[in-house]
TORLUMNU-107833 format. One record per residue (C-alpha): z, x, y; residue number from 1. Coordinates in steps of 0.25 Angstrom, whole numbers. Each point is the difference from the previous one (the first is absolute). Layout:
BEGIN
    up  east north   n
     Z     X     Y NUM
...
//
This chain:
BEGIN
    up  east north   n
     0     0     0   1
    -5     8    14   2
    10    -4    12   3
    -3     4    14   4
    11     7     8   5
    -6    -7    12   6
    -2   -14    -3   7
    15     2    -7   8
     6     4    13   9
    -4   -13     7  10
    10    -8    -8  11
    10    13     2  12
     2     8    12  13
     2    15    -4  14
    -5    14     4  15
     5     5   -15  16
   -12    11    -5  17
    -8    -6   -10  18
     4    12   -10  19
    15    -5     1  20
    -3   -14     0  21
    -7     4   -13  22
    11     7    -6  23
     9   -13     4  24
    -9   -10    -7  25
     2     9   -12  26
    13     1     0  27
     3   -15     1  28
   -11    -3   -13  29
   -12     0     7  30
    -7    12    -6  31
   -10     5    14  32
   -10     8   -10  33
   -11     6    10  34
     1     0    15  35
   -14    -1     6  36
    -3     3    14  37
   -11    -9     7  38
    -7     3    13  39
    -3   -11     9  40
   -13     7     0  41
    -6    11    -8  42
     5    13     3  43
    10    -6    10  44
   -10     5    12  45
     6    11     1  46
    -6    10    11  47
    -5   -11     7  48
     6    -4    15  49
    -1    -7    13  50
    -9     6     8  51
    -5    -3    16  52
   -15     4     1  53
     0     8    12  54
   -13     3     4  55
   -17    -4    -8  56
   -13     8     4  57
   -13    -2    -8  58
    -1    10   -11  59
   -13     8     5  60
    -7     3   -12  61
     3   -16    -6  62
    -2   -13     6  63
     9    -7   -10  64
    12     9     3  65
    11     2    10  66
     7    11     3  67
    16    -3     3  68
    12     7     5  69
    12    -7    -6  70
    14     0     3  71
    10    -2   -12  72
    13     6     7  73
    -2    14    -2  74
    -3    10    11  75
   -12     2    -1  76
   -12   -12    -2  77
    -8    -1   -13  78
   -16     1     0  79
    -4   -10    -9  80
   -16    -5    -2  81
     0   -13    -2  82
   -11   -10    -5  83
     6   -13     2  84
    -8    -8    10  85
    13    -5     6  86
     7    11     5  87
     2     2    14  88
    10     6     9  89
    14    -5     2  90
     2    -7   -13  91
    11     3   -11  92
    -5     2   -12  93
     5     4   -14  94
    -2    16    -3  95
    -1     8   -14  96
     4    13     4  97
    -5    13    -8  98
     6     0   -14  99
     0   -14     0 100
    -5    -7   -12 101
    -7   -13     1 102
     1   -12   -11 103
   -13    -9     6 104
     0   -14    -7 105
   -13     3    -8 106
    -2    15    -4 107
     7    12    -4 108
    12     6     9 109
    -6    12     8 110
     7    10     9 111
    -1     2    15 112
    -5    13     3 113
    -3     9    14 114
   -14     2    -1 115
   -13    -2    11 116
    -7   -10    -1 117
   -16     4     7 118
     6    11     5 119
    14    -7     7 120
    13     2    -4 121
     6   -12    -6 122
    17     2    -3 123
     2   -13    -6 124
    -5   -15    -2 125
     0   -13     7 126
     3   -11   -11 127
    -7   -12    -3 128
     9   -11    -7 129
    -8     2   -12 130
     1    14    -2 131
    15     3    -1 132
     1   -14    -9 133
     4   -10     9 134
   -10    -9    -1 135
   -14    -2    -4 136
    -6     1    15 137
   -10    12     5 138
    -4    -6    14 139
     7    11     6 140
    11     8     3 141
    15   -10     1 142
     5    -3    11 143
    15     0     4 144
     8    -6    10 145
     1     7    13 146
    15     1    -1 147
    -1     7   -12 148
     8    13     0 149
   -10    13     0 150
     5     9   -11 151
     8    -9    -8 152
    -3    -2   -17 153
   -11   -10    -3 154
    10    -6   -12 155
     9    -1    13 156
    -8    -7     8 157
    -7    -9    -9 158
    15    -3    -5 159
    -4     3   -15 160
    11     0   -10 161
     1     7   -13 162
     6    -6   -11 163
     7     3   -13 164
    -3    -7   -12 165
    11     0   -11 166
    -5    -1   -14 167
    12    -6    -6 168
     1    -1   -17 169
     7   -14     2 170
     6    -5   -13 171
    -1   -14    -6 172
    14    -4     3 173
    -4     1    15 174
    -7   -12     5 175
     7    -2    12 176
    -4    15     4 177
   -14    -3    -2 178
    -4     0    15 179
     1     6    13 180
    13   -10     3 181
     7     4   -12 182
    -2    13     0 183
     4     0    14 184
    14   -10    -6 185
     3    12    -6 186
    -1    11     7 187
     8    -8    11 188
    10    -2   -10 189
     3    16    -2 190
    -2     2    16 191
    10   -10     1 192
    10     8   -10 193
    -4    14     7 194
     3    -7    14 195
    13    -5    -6 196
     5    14    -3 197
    -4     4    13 198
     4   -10    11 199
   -13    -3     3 200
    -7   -13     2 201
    -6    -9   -11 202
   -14    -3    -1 203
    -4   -13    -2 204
   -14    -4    -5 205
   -11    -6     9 206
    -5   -11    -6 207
   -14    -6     3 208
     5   -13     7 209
   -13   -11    -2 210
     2   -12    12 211
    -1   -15    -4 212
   -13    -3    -7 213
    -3   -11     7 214
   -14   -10    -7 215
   -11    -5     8 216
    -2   -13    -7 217
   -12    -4     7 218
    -7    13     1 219
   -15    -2    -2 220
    -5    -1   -15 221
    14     5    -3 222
     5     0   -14 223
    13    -3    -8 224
     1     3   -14 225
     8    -9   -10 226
     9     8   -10 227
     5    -5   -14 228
     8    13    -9 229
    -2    -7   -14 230
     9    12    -6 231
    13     4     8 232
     6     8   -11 233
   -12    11     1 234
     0    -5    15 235
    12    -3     7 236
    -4     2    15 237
   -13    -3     6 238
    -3    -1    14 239
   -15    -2     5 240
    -6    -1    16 241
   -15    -2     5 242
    -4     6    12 243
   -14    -4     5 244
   -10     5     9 245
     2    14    -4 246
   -11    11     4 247
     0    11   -11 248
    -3    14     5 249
     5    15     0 250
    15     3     3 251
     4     6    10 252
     4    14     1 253
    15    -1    -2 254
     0   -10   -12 255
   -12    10    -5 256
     8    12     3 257
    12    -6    -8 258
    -8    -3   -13 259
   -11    13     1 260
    15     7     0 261
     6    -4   -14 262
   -15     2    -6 263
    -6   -14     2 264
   -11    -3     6 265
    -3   -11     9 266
    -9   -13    -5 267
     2   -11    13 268
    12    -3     8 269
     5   -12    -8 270
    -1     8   -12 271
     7    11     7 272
    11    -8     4 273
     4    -4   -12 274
     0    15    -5 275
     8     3    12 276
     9   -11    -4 277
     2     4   -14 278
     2    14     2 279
    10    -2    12 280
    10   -11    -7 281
    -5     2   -13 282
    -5   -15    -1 283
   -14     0    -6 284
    -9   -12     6 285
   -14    -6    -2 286
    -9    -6     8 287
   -10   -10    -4 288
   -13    -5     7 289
     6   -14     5 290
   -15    -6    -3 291
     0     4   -14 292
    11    -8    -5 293
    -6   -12    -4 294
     8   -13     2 295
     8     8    12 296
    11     0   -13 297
     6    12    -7 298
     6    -1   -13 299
     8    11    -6 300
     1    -1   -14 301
    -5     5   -15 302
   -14    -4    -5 303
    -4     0   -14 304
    -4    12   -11 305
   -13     9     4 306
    -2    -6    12 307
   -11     8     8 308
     2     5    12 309
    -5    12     9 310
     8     6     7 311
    -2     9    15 312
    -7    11    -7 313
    -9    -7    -7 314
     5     0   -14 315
     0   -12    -7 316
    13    -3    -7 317
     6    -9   -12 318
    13    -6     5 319
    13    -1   -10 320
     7   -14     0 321
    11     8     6 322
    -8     7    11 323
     6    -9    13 324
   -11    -4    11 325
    -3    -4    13 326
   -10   -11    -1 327
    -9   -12     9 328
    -4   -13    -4 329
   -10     5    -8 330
     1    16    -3 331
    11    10    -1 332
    -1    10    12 333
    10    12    -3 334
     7     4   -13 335
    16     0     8 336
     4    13     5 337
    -8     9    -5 338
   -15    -3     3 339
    -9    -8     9 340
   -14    -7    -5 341
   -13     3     4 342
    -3   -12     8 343
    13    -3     6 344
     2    12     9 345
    -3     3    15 346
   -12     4     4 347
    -9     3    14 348
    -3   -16     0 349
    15    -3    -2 350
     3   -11    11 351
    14    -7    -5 352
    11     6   -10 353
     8    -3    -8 354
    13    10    -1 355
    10     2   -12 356
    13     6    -3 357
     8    -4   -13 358
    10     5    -9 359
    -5     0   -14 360
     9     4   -11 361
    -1    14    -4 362
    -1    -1   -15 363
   -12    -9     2 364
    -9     8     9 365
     5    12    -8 366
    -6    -6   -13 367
   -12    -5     8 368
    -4    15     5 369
     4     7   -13 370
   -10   -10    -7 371
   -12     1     9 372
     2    15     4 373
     1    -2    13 374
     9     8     9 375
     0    -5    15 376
    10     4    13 377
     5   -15    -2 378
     1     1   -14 379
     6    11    -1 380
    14    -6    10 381
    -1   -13    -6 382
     2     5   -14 383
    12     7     4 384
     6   -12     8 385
    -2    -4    14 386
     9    -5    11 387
     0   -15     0 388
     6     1    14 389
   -12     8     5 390
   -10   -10    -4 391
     1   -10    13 392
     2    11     9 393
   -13     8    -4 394
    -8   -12    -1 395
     6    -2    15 396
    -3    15     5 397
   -15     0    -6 398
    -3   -15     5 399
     3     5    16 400
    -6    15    -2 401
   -13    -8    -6 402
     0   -10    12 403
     2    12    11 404
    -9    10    -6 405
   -11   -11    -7 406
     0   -11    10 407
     1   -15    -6 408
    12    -8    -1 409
    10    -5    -9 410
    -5   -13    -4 411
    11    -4   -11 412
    16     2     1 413
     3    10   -10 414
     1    -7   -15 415
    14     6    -7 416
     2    -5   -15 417
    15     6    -3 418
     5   -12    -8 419
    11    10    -8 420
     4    11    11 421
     5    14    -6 422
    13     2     4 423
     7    14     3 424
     6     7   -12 425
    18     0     2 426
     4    13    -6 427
    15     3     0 428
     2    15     3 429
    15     9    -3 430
     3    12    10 431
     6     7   -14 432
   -11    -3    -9 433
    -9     5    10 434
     8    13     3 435
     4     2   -16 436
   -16    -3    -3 437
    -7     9    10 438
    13    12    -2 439
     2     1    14 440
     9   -10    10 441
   -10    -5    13 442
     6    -6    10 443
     1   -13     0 444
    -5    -1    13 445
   -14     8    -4 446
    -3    -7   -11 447
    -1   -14     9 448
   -10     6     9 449
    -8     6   -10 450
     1   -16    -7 451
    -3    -6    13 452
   -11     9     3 453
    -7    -3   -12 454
     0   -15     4 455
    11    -5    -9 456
    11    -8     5 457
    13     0     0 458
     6   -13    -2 459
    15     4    -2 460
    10    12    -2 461
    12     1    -7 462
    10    11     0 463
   -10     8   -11 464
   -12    -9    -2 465
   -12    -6     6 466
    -8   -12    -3 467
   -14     2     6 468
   -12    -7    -1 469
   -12     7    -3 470
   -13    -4     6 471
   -12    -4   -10 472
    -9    12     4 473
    10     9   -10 474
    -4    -5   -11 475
     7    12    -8 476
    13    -3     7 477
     7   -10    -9 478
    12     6    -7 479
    12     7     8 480
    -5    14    -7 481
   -14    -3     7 482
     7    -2    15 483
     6    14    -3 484
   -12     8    -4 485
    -5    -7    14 486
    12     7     9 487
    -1    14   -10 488
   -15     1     4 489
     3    -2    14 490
    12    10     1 491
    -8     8    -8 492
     2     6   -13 493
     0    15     5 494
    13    -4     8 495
     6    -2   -15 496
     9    14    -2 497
     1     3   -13 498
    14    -1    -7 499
     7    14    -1 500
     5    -5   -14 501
    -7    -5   -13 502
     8   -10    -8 503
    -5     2   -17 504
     4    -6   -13 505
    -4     6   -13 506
   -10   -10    -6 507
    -4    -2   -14 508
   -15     8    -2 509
    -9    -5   -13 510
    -2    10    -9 511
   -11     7    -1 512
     0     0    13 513
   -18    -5     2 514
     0     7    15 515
     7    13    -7 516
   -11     0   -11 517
   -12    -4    10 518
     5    11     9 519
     1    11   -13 520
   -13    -4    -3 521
    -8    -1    13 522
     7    18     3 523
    -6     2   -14 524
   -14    -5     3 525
     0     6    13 526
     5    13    -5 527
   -12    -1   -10 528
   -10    -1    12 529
    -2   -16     2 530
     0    -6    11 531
     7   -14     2 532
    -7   -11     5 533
     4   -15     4 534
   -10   -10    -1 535
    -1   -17     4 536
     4    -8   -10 537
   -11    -9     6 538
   -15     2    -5 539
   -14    -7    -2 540
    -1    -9   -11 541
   -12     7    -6 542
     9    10    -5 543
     9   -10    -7 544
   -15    -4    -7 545
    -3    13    -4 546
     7    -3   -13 547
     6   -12    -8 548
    13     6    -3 549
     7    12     5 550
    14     1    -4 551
    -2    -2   -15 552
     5    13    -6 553
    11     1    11 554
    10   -12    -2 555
     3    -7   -12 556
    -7   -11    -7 557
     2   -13     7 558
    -9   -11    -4 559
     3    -6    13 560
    -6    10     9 561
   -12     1     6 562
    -7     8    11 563
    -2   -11    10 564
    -1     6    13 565
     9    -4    12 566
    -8    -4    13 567
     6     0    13 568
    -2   -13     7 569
    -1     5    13 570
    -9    14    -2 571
    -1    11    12 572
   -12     1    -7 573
   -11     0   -11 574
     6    14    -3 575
    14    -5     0 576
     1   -13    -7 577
     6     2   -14 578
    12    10    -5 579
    -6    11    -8 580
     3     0   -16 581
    -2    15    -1 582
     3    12     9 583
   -14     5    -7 584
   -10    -5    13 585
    11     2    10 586
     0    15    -4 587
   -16     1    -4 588
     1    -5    16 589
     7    13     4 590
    -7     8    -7 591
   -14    -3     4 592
     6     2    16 593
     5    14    -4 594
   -13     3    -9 595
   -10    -4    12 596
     6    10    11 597
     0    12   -10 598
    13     1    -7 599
    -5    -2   -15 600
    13     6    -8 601
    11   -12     1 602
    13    -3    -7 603
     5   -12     3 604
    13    -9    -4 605
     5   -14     4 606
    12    -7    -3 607
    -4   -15     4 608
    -1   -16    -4 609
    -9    -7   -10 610
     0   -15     1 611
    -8   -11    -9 612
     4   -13    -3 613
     1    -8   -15 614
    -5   -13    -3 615
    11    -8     2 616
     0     4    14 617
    10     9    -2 618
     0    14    11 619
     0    14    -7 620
     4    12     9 621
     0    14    -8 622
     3    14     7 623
    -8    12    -6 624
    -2    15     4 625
   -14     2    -1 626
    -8    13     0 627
   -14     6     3 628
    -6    13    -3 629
   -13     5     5 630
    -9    13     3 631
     5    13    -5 632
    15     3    -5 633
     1     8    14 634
    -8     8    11 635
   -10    11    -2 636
     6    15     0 637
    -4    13    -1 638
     7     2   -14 639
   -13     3    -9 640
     5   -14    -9 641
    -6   -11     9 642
     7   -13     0 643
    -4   -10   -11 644
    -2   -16     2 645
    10   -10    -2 646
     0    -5   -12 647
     7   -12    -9 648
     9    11    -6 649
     3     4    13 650
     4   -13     2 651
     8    -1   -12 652
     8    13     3 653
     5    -8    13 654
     3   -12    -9 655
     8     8   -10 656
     8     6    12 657
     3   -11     7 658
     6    -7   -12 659
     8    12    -5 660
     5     1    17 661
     7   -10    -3 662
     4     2   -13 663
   -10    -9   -10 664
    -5    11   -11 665
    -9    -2   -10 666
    -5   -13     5 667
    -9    -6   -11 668
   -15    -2     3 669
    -9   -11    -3 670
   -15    -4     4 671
     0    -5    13 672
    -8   -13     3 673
    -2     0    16 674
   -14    -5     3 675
    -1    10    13 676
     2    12    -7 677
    -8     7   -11 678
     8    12    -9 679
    12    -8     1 680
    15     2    -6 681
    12    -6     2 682
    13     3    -1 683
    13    -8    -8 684
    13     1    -4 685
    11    -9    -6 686
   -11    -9     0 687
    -1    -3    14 688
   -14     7     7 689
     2    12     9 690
   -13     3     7 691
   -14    -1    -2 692
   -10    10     4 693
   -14     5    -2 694
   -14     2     8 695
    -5   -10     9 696
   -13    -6    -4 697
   -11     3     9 698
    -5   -12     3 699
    12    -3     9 700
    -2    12     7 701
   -14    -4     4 702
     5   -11    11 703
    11    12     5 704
   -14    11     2 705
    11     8    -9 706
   -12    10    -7 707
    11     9    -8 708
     8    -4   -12 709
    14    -6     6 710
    15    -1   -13 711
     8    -9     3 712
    15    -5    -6 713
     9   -12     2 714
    14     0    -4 715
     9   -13    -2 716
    10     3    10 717
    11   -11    -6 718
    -3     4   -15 719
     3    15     4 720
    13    -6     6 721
     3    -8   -10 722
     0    13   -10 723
     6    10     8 724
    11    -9     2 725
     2     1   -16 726
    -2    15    -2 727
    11    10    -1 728
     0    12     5 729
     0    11   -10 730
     4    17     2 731
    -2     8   -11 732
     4    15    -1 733
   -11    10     0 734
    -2     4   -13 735
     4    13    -6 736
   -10     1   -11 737
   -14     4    -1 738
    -9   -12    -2 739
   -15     0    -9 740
   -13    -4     2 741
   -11    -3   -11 742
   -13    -4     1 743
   -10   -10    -7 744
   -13    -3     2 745
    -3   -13    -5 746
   -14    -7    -3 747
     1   -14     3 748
    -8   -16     1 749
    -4    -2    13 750
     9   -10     4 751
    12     7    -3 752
     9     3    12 753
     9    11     4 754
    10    -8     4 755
     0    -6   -17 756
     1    13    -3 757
    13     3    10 758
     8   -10    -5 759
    -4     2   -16 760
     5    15     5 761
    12    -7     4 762
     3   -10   -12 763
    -2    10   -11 764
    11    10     7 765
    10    -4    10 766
    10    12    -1 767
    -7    13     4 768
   -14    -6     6 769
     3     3    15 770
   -14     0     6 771
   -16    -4    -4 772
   -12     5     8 773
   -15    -2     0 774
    -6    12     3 775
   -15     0    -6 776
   -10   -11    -1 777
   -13     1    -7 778
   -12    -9    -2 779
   -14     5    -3 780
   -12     2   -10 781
     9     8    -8 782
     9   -14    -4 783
    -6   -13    -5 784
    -3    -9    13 785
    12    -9    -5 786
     9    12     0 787
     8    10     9 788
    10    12     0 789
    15     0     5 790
     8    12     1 791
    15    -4     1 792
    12    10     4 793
    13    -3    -5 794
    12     6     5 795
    12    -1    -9 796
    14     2     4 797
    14     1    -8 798
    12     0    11 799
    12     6   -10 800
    -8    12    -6 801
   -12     7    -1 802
   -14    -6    -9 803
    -3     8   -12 804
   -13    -1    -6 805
     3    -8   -12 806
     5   -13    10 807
   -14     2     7 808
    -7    -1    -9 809
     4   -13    -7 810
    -3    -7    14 811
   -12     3     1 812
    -2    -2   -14 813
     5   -15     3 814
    -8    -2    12 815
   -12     4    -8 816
     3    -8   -10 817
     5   -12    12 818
   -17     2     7 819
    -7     1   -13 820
     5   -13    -5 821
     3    -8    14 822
   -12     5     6 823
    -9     6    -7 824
     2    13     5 825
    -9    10    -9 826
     6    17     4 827
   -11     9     6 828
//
């Protein structure tokens, strides 16, 4: 929201900097983000001046130019050439000086240089309107008033004022701040306080003050508008005027100035006033040519499903049964307080109007703009809540600023359909609650100015308590809490000292402690060269699409479960509309922005969400830590060994650690099922699935433009929990003994895994097995295609005493035995 510092102080008399009036508004909860500076005109004309021409003689070599001396309060007279047909001695005049540079109204700005022009010096530059941007005129040079003062600024003269334009990151709680006036309120308000502590004066706002509107019942071809509000529960308050005989032409300058300065731009005066309006009290209105209303009637009310309708920018729109409108005899004119139709509105031809100001229920129009997709100046205050109070008033203050600036008359007494009045919220407030609350005692004094400034009542005092009524335009002050978070923001939340003592009890913790283990985890990944990344949960549906299942080897069976997406019903937008089911694409997302400004070699870990919903409507939210591997295992170096890929067992290695990190060894291994990776393994134990990981399939990096192969791992986040919670920790000495290692080489089927062959290692001797490892694997035209080779090592172990050969060798002997007959292990 853009708030000008100089239209702000009309309604509030200070000479405060616009940097500390930023820094004030902050302070108090409305967040000034950017402070823009806007010239009155371009470049401020700076380097230009009054100056007297002194003296004009023909130029002797052109017939066109004069040759002037000109007096602009220095010593000595400048000799300017000068083209303009209109010069002529004795006239004041604006001067651009040497160095000046000059923003003309069409063109690029140019500097004024010394230079000769045909041979005379010229020291400067006589200006025409046009060519320092005041206007579009060429004629000739400007022409000042005689009693202009030789020397002084133009800006001076000309009586332009610079502004300031706050941009302000006003939150949705803060309707009532939602324009100039409330800014303004607030701002009093802490001034107020400051003055208070000072012994200085209050200030007090300046209202805009409309006289009595006073109808011309017998104006020529007047009109007067019937109203009937079919609805008053999306419509509580609706107030309608005509005013007739209007002439429809350009604003002048200071209601232009006003809206050109808060980045709108000007349409017609009508149109303007009701802008000026709206972003004065923060009262949106509509105007309606008076002769388009068929029936002289208007009906405010619901029409039925998938009714057409085309709105001011000429899309044609299906209206929803709940979609309020302002309607004629015969046609709906306006969809309520968010956007007018396309034949309804003022334009050149305009002669009588019709003008209104309402207050519509906010979770209507808020529905209403959500469904269409539209997102208007009055929309936008509606949905947040409205004033009730400042309905009449604006309809008031627009009506009279139409008739003195459009012409025309009021032709009809000003219509105001209130049938239930809001009335003001009591709120009883306790000095002690409000000291114990904030953590500081305030006087009691301070905190009834602050109340009072903000425009809420008080209606009685006790010894330590209030009753106040709050006004309707706070419409998130309704609890005693709310009224003090009102006084803290105004005596400021820096003037808050900071207790010198903590008071602490000792609290039960959970054990294992999840931030604990998140945090082990995410020093050990980052020790091991990954980066950590956090993502939006929120994602394009086509990425839930990719795939019909995603979570089926991760969480247990659960006939129940499926992978229904869960859709936002209002999307930011058409990438943000469901909650992801993976952190896959999230991560995929991250990698294609690093991969495309050159930085190919990523590791990457996440913890985050997972969310999916069952048949039965039921809402599933799973946390994971995901991992992605991708480009080579580290960066080129000048070691003769040059850095190898990233490969799955790279990936797997990092899986392993993980696991073991936190104290899961040995994790049994299964086939993984996931339909976005190809290579895939996954991870179990005491039946309840670890992690999943492999290589992603390459068609889900084409979308991404990922050319390079990309690992990638997902780890349950409760199942890990939920199993360290049931591990003990063991120690063990180290031990005194030499341990063995033999060797097999094994010829096996195809099919036969490693990790059968571990755990027959493991069955067939469970007292001195310590350690099996696959060192070798072979396949090629030396084995039958249906075959391959494994070499195993096996390190064995005895804590009491030392192996002999004897004990050796009946192990191996039975686990040759325990591969010959179990899997069909031939000895090579």
């Amino acid at each position: 929201m853009k708030i000008s510092y100089n239209w702000l102080k009309t309604y509030l008399r200070t000479d405060l900097p616009a940097q500390e009036a930023a820094i004030l508004l902050t302070d108090c909860g409305l967040e000034v983000e950017h402070i823009e500076h806007l010239s009155a005109v371009k470049g401020g004309l700076k380097g230009i001046v009054v100056g007297e021409v002194v003296s004009k003689e023909k130029h002797p070599d052109a017939d066109r130019l004069s040759l002037t001396k000109v007096n602009v309060g220095k010593p000595e007279l400048l000799s300017i050439v000068c083209g303009a047909p209109n010069v002529a001695a004795g006239q004041k005049v604006l001067v651009a000086e040497t160095g000046a540079i000059l923003y003309p109204t069409s063109g690029e700005p140019f500097e004024i240089k010394k230079s000769k022009i045909r041979g005379q010096l010229s020291e400067g530059m006589i200006c025409a309107e046009d060519e320092i941007g005041l206007g579009n005129s060429h004629d000739g040079i400007l022409i000042l008033d005689s009693d202009a003062i030789v020397g002084q600024p133009a800006s001076e003269h000309l009586k332009l004022q610079d502004d300031e334009i706050f941009e302000i990151g006003l939150t949705p709680n803060r309707s009532d701040a939602a324009s100039h006036l409330g800014v303004a309120r607030d701002l009093a308000a802490v001034l107020n306080y400051r003055a208070f502590l000072n012994n200085g004066q209050p200030y007090q706002l300046e209202l805009p003050e409309p006289g009595p509107v006073e109808p011309v019942p017998t104006f020529e071809n007047g009109k007067k508008t019937d109203i009937t509000v079919e609805d008053a529960l999306a419509c509580p308050r609706y107030c309608g005027i005509n005013i007739s005989g209007v002439s429809i032409k350009e604003s002048p300058d200071w209601l232009k100035n006003r809206l050109n300065s808060i980045g709108l731009k000007p349409i017609n005066n009508v149109v303007d006033i009701t802008n000026f309006v709206l972003h004065e009290l923060g009262q949106p209105l509509h105007a309606f040519d008076a002769d388009k209303i068929s029936g002289d009637k208007i009906y405010v009310k619901k029409l039925p499903a998938k009714t057409r309708f085309t709105t001011l920018d000429g899309v044609q729109r299906e209206l929803n049964a709940e979609d309020l409108m302002i309607c004629s005899v015969t046609d709906p004119l306006c969809i309520a307080g968010v956007y007018g139709g396309a034949d309804s509105g003022i334009t050149a031809s305009t002669k009588n109007i019709f003008l209104e100001s309402a207050w519509f229920e906010a979770g209507t129009i808020r529905k209403t703009s959500k469904r269409h997709g539209l997102k208007t100046d009055a929309s936008f205050r509606f949905e947040r809540g409205t004033d009730p109070e400042a309905t009449l008033f604006a309809i008031r203050r627009a009506a009279l600023l139409i008739k003195e600036i459009a012409g025309g008359e009021i032709t009809s007494p000003i219509t105001d359909l209130y049938p239930t009045p809001a009335e003001p919220f009591k709120v009883g407030l306790s000095y002690s609650y409000c000291d114990e609350f904030i953590g500081k005692k305030i006087d009691p004094k301070i905190i009834k100015i602050i109340i009072e400034s903000l425009g809420i009542a008080i209606l009685s005092e006790g010894a330590d308590a209030l009753l106040l009524s709050v006004p309707p335009y706070k419409v998130d002050v309704r609890r005693e809490v709310d009224v003090i978070e009102e006084i803290i923001r105004i005596y400021g939340y820096n003037n808050i000292e900071i207790p010198s003592a903590l008071h602490a009890s000792v609290s039960y913790a959970v054990r294992p402690d999840p931030e604990e283990i998140q945090e082990t985890l995410s020093c050990f990944l980052s020790d091991n060269g990954f980066n950590e990344i956090l993502t939006n949960s929120l994602t394009r549906s086509s990425h839930n699409k990719e795939t019909n299942t995603e979570e089926t080897n991760t969480e247990e069976t659960n006939t129940e479960e499926t992978n229904t997406e869960i859709t936002l019903l209002n999307p930011l937008s058409t990438d943000l509309q469901v909650l992801r089911q993976t952190l896959l694409f999230s991560g995929l997302e991250v990698l294609s922005y690093n991969i495309n400004r050159k930085n190919p070699n990523l590791k990457f870990y996440e913890f985050g969400k997972t969310y999916k919903k069952t048949a039965s409507g039921k809402y599933i939210e799973n946390k994971h830590l995901a991992l992605l591997l991708t480009g080579k295992k580290e960066d080129e170096n000048w070691t003769p060994q040059r850095p190898g890929d990233t490969s799955f067992y790279t990936l797997k290695g990092i899986v392993t650690a993980v696991l073991g990190r936190i104290g899961i060894a040995n994790p049994k291994t299964e086939t993984g099922k996931n339909e976005f990776l190809t290579e895939e393994l996954q991870f179990s134990s005491a039946k309840k699935n670890l992690a999943y990981f492999g290589k992603v399939k390459k068609s889900l990096l084409k979308p991404f433009d990922i050319r390079q192969d990309v690992f990638y791992a997902q780890f349950n986040w409760d199942n890990l929990l939920e199993l360290i919670g049931r591990q003990k920790t063991e120690f063990s000495e180290i031990p005194r003994f030499p341990s063995v290692r033999r060797d097999l080489a094994l010829l096996l089927d195809k099919q036969v895994s490693y990790e059968q062959l571990r755990e027959i290692a493991f069955q067939t001797e469970k007292k001195f097995l310590s350690q099996v490892n696959i060192f070798d694997v072979y396949q090629g035209e030396k084995l039958k295609t249906d075959k391959k080779s494994y070499a195993l090592s096996f390190t064995l172990q005895d804590e009491n005493e030392t192996l002999t050969d004897k004990q050796i060798e009946k192990i191996m002997e039975r686990l040759l035995k325990a591969y010959t007959e179990k899997a069909g292990a031939v000895i090579r």
